[in-house]
C-alpha positions as CSV (number, residue, x, y, z in Angstrom):
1,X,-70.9,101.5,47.2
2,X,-69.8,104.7,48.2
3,X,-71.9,107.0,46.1
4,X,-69.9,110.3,47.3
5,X,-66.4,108.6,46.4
6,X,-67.8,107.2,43.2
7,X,-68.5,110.7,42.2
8,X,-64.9,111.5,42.2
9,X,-62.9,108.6,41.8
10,X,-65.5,106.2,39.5
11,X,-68.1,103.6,40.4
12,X,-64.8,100.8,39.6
13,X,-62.2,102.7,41.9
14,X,-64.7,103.6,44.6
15,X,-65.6,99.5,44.7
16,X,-62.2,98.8,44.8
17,X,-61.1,101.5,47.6
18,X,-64.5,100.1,49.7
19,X,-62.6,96.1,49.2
20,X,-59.1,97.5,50.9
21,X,-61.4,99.4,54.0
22,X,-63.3,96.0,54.4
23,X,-60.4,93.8,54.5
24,X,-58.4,95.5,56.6
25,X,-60.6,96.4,59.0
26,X,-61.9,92.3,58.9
27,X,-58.0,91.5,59.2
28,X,-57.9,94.4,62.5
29,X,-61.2,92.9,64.3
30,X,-60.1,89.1,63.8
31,X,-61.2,87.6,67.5
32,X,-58.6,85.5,69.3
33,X,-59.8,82.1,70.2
34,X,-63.2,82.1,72.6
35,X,-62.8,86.5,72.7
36,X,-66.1,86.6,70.8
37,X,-67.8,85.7,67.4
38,X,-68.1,87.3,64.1
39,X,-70.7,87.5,61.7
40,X,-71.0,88.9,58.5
41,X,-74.3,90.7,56.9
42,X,-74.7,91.0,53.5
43,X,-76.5,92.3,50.4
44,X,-77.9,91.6,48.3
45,X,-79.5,88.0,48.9
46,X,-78.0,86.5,46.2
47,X,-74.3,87.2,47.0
48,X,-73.9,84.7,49.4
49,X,-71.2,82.6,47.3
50,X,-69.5,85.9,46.4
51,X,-69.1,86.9,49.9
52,X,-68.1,82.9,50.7
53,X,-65.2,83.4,48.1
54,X,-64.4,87.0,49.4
55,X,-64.1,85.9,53.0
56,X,-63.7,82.1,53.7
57,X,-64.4,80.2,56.8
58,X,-66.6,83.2,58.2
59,X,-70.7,83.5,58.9
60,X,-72.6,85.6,56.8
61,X,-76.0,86.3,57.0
62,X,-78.2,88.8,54.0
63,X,-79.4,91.7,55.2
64,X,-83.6,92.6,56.1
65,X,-85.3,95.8,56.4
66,X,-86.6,98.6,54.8
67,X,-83.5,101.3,55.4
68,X,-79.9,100.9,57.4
69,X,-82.0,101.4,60.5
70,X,-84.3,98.5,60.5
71,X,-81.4,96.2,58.8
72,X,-79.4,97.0,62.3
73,X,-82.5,96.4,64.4
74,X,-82.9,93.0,63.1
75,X,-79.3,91.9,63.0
76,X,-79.2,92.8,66.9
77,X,-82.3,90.8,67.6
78,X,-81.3,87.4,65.3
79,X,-78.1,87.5,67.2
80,X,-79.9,87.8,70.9
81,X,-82.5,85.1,69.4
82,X,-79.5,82.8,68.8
83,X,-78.4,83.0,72.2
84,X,-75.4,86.0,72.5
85,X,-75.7,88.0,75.3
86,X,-73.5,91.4,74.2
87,X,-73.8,92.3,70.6
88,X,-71.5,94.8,68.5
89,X,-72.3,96.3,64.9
90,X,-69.7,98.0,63.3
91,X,-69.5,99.6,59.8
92,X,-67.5,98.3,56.9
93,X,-65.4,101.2,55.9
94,X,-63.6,102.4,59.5
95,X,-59.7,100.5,58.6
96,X,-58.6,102.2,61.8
97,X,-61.5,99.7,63.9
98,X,-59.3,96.8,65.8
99,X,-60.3,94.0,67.8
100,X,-59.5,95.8,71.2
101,X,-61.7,98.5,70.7
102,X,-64.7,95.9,69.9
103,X,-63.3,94.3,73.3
104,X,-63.7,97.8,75.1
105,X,-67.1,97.9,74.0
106,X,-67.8,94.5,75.0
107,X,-66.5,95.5,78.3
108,X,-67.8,98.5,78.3
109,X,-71.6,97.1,78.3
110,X,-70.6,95.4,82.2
111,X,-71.6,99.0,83.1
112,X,-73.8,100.8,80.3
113,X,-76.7,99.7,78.6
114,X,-75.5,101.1,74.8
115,X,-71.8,101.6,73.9
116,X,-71.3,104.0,70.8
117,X,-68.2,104.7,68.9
118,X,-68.7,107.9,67.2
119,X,-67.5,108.7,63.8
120,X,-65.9,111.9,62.8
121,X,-68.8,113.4,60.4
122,X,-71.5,112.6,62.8
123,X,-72.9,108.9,62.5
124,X,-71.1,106.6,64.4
125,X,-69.2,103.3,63.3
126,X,-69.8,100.8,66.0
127,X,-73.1,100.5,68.3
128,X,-73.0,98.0,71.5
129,X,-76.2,96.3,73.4
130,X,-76.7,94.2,76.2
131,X,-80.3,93.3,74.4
132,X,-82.4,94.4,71.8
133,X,-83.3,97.9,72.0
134,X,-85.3,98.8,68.7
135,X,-85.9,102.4,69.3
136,X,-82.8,103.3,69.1
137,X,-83.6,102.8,65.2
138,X,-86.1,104.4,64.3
139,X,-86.8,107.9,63.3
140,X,-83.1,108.2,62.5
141,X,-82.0,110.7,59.3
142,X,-79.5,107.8,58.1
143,X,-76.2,108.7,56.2
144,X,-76.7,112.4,57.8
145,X,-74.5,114.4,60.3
146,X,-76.8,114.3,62.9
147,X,-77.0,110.5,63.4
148,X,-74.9,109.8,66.6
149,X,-77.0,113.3,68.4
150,X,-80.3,111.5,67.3
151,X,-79.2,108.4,68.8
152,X,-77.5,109.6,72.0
153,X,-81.0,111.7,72.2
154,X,-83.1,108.1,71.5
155,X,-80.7,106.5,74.6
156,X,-82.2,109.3,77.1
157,X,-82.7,107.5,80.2
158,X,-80.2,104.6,79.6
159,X,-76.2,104.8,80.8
160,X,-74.2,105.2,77.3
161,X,-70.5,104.8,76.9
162,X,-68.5,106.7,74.1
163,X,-65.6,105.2,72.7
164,X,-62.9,107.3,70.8
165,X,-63.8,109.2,67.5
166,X,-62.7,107.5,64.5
167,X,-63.2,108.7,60.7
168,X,-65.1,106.6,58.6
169,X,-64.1,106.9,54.5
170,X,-67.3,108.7,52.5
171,X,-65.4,111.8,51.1
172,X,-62.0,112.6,49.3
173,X,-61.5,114.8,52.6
174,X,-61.8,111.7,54.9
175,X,-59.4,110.2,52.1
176,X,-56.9,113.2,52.6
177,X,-57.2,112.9,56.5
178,X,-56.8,109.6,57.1
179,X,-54.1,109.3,54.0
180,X,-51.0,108.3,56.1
181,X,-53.6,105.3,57.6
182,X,-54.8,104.1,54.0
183,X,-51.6,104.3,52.3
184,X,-49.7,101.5,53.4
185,X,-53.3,99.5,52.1
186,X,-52.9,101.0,48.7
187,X,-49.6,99.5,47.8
188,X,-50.5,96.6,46.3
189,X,-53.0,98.4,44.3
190,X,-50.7,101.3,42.4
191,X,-53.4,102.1,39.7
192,X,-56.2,102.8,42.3
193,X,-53.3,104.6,44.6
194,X,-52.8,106.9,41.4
195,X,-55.7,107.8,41.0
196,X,-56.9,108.5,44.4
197,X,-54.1,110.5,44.3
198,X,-55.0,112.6,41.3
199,X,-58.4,113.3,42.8
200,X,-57.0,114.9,45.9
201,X,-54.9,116.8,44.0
202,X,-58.0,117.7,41.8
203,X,-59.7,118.5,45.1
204,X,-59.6,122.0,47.3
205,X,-57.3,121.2,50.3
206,X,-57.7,123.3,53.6
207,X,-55.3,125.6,55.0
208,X,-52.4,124.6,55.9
209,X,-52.8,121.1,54.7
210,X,-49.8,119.4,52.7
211,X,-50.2,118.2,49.3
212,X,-50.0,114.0,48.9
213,X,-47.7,112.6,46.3
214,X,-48.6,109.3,44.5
């Protein structure tokens, strides 16, 4: 997980920081009772009783496809196949992601046919359909800037809705920017809050940016 973070923080640490952005954001998208459904995709096959234990009471499901791209694809069309009729994805690492910006996008699809909510570096962390749209998928340079253009480009021709930016956590600079948001997580983890904070101090801060204190 989190190959970019790892680099700077350690494999351990980075795994740890990825286990604070997934459970908040799972308590933040928590659906009131008939608002909508959750489900959970996983990987590798095998970790289905880890997930189990990680999350109780939810739906999980592993993960198929040859890259990010055709993993989507086939999440969105198992979901239609079972009978939903609107369909979010959203990534695992956006904390700031809450259940009333997964009900705009539900909402959202009464008048669009795809509903994005674009991430700060370029991708996006949520995608909404009305039905399976596989084309969206394909040809896509994943975990690049250009992801949300490519996509937007892939939608010519269909109405598409974007929600408000968020910044999803790959870098020590998202960590820096979005510090205020994730530190309040970090408190009942002090070691990985130190060292996070070493990093960023390690790291080159731009102008005008004020130093964070462990």
């Amino acid at each position: 997980m989190k190959t970019r973070l790892a680099a700077a923080l350690g494999k351990a640490a980075a795994a740890e920081l990825y286990r604070v952005l997934a459970e908040a954001e799972v308590r933040r998208t928590a659906p009131r009772r008939g608002e909508y459904e959750r489900r959970f995709c996983f990987t590798p096959k095998g970790a289905r009783a880890a997930m189990q234990a990680w999350f109780p009471g939810e739906v999980f499901e592993p993960q198929e496809g040859a890259d990010l791209g055709a993993r989507m694809a086939r999440a969105f069309d198992q979901a239609f196949r079972g009978g939903a009729r609107r369909v979010a994805i959203i990534g695992g690492d956006v904390p700031a992601v809450s259940r009333e910006i997964v009900r705009e996008a539900f909402r959202s699809l009464q008048g669009h046919d795809v509903v994005l909510g674009p991430a700060r570096d370029g991708g996006y962390y949520l995608l909404a359909l009305s039905r399976p749209r596989p084309g969206l998928f394909r040809g896509i340079a994943w975990g690049t800037s250009s992801v949300l253009a490519a996509t937007v480009k892939k939608a010519t021709g269909l109405a598409v809705r974007r929600l408000e930016p968020l910044t999803d956590i790959d870098t020590l600079e998202d960590l820096r920017t979005e510090w205020r948001r994730l530190a309040p997580l970090l408190a009942a983890r002090p070691a990985l809050r130190r060292g996070i904070v070493r990093a960023l101090g390690r790291s080159p801060r731009a102008p005008g940016r004020a130093r964070i204190r462990a």
